[in-house]
VEXKELO-649884 format. One line per field, with one value per residue: residue number from 1; residue in one letter; x, y, z of N, C-alpha, C in turn. Coordinates in steps of 0.05 Angstrom, whole numbers, padded with zeros to 5 digits. Atoms other than C-alpha are relative to their C-alpha. Layout:
pos = c(NUM  ...);
code = c(a  ...);
n_east = c(X  ...);
n_north = c(Y  ...);
n_up = c(Z  ...);
ca_east = c(X  ...);
ca_north = c(Y  ...);
ca_up = c(Z  ...);
c_east = c(X  ...);
c_north = c(Y  ...);
c_up = c(Z  ...);
//
This chain:
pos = c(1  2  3  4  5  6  7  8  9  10  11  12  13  14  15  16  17  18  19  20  21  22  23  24  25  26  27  28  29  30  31  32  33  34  35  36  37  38  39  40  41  42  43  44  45  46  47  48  49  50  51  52  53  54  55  56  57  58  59  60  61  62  63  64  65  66  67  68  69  70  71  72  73  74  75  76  77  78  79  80  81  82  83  84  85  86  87  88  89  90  91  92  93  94  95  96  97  98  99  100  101  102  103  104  105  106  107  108  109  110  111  112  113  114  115  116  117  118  119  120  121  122  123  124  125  126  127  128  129  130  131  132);
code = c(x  x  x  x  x  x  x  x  x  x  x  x  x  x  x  x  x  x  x  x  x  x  x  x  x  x  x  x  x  x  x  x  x  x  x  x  x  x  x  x  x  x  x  x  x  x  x  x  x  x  x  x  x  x  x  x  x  x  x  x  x  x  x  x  x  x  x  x  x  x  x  x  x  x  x  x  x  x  x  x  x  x  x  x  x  x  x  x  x  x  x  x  x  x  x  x  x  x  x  x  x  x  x  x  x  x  x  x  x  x  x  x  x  x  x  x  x  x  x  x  x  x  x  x  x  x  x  x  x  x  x  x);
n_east = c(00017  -00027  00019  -00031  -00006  00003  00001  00002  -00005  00017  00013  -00009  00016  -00014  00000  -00015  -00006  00003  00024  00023  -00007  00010  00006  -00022  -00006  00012  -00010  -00029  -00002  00018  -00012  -00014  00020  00020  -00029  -00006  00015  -00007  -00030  -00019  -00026  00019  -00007  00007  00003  00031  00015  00014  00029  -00016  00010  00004  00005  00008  00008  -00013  00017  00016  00015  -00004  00015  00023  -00011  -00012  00023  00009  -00029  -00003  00028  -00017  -00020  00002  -00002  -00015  -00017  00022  00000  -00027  -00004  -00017  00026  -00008  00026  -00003  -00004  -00004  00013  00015  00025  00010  -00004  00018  00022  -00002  00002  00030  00008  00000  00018  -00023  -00011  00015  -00010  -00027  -00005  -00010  00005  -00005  -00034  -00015  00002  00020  -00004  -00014  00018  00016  -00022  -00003  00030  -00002  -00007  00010  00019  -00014  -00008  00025  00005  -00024  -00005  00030  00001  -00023);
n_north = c(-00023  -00024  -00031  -00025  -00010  -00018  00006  -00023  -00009  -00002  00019  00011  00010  00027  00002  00032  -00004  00019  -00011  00021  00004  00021  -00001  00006  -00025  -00012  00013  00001  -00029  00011  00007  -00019  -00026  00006  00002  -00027  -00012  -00020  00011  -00011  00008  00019  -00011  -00028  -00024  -00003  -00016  -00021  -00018  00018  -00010  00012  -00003  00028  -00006  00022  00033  00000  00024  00012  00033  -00004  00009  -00027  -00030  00014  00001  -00036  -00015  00008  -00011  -00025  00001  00003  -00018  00000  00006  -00005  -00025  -00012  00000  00018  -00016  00007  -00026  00000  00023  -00011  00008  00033  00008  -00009  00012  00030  -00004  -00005  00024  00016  -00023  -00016  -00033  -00014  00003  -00014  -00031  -00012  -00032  -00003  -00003  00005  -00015  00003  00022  -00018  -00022  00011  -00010  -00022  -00004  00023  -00001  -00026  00012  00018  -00014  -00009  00033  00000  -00032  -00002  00016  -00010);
n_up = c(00000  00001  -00014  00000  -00032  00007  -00028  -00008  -00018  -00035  00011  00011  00029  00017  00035  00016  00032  00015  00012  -00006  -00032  -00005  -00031  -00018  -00006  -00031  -00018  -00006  -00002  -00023  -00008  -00008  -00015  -00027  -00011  00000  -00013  -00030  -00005  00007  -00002  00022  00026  00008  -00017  -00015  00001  -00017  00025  00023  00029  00023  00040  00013  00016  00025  00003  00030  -00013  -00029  -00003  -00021  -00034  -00005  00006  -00032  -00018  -00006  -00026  -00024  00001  -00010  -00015  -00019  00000  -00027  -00031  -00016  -00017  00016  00016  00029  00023  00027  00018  00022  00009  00032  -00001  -00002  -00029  -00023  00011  -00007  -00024  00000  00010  -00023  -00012  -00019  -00001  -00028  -00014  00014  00009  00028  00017  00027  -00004  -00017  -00009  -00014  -00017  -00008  -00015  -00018  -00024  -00026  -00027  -00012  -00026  -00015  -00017  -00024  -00012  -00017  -00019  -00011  -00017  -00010  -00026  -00023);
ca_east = c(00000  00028  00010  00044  00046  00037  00059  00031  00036  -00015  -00041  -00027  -00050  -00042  -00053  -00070  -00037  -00077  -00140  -00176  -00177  -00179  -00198  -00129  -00100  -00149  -00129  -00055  -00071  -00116  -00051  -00007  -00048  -00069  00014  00028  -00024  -00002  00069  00121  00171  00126  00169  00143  00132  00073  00007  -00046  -00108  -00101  -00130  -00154  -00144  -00178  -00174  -00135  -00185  -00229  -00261  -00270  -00286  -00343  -00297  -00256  -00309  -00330  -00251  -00249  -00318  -00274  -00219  -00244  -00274  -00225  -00184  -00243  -00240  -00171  -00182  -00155  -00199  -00199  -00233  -00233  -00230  -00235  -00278  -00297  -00362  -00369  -00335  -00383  -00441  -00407  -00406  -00474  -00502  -00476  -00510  -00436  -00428  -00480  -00430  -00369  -00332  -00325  -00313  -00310  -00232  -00178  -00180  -00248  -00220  -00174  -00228  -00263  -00198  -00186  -00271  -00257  -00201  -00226  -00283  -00240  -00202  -00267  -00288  -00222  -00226  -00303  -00281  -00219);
ca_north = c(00000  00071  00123  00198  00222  00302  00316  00390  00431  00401  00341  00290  00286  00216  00209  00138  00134  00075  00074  00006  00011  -00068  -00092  -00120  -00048  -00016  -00072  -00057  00022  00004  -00025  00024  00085  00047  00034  00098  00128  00183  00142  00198  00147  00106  00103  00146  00194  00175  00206  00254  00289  00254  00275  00218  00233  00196  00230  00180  00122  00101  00037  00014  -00057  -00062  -00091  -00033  00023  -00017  -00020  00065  00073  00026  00061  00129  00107  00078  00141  00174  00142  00148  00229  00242  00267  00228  00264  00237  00287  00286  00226  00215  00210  00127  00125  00168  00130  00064  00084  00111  00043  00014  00065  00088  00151  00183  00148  00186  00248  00275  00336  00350  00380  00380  00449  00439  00374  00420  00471  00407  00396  00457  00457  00386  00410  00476  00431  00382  00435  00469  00399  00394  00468  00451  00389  00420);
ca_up = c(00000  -00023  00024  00026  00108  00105  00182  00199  00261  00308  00259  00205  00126  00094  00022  00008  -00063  -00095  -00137  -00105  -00023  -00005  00061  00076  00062  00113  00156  00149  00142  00214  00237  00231  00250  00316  00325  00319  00354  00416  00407  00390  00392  00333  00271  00233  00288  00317  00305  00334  00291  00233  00153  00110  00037  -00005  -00062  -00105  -00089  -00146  -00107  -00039  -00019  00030  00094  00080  00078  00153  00174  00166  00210  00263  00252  00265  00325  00355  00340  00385  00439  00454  00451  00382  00318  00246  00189  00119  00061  -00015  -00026  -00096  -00117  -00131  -00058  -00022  -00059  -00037  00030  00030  -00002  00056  00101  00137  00109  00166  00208  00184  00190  00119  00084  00016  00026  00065  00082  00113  00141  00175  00204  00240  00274  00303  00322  00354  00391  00419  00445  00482  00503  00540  00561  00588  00626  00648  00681  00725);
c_east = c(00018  -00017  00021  -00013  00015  -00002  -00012  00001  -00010  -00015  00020  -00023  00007  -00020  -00003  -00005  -00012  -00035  -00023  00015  -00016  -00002  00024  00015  -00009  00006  00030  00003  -00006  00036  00024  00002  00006  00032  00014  -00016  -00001  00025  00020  00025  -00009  00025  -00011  -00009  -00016  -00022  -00028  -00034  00007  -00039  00007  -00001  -00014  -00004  00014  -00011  -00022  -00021  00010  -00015  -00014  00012  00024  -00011  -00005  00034  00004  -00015  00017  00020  00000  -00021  00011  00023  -00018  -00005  00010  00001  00016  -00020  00011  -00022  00008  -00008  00000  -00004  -00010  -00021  -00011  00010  -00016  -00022  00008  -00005  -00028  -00022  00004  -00007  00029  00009  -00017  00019  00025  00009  00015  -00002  00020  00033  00009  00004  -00025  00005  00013  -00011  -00015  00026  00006  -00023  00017  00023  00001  -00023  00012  00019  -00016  -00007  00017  00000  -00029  00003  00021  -00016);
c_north = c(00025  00022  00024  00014  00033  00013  00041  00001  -00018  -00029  -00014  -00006  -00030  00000  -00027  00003  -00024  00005  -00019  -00003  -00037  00004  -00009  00028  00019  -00015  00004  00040  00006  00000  00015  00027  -00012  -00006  00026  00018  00016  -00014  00022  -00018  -00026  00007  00014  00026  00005  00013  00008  -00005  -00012  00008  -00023  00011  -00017  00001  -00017  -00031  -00001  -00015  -00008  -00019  00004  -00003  00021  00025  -00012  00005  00025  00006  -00016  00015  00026  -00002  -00005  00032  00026  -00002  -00001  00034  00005  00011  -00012  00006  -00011  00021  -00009  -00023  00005  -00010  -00034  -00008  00000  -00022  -00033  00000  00002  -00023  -00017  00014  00005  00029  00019  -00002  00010  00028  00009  00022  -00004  00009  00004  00027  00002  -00026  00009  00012  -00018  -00006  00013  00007  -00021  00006  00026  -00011  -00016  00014  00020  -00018  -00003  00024  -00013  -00022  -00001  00009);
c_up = c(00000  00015  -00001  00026  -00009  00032  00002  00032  00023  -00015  -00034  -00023  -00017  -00016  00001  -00039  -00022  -00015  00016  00032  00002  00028  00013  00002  00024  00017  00005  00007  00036  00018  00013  00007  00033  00016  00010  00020  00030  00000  -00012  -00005  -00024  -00019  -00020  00014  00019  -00016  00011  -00011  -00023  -00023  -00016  -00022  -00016  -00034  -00031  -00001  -00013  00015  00029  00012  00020  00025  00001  00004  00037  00017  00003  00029  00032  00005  00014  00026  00021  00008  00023  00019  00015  -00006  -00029  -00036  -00028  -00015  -00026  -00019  -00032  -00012  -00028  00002  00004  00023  00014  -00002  00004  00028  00017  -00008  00020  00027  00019  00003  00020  00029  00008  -00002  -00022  -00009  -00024  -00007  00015  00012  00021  00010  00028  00023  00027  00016  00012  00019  00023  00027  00020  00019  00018  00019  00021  00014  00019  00031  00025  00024  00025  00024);
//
């Protein structure tokens, strides 16, 4: 699987570079997100807030479209936000066919993938304040 890791200030853009997302890919993408995950000492660096790209995927197998919605909850629940971005149309509409995309944080680009990051953590950062 070719992915391209896009590390910004306070969060992380990954590019996956292929046209057909399988389910063993999300399982190995799954894998090494969830390795990485609040580890600074992760090889590749660890990571935080993290920006799905998706804009170079053509097709996405059904146990892969299910392995994301896991994915971005688990990223969730450990206190970190995971937004997907630049879905193409026969994605969304695969997603949506399988009724997940209601389940999903998506925006149309990565700049507005961006904007829910900084909401997300101005809210946990209040949450945070409210419960001191």
């Amino acid at each position: 699987m070719r992915i391209k890791i896009d590390t910004k200030e306070r969060f992380q853009v990954i590019t996956l570079l292929e046209a057909n997302l399988t389910a063993r890919m999300a399982e190995e993408l799954q894998e090494k997100l969830l390795t990485g995950l609040g580890n600074d000492k992760a090889p590749d660096g660890g990571f935080t807030h993290l920006v799905l790209s998706l804009s170079e995927v053509q097709t996405v197998e059904d146990a892969a479209a299910s392995i994301l919605v896991v994915l971005q909850n688990q990223f969730y629940e450990k206190g970190y936000s995971f937004v997907i971005c630049c879905m193409q149309k026969e994605v969304e509409n695969q997603f949506n066919k399988l009724e997940l995309l209601e389940l999903m944080n998506i925006t149309p680009t990565e700049s507005e993938a961006w904007d829910i990051l900084q909401m997300e953590e101005i809210e946990r950062e209040l949450l945070n304040d409210s419960e001191s």
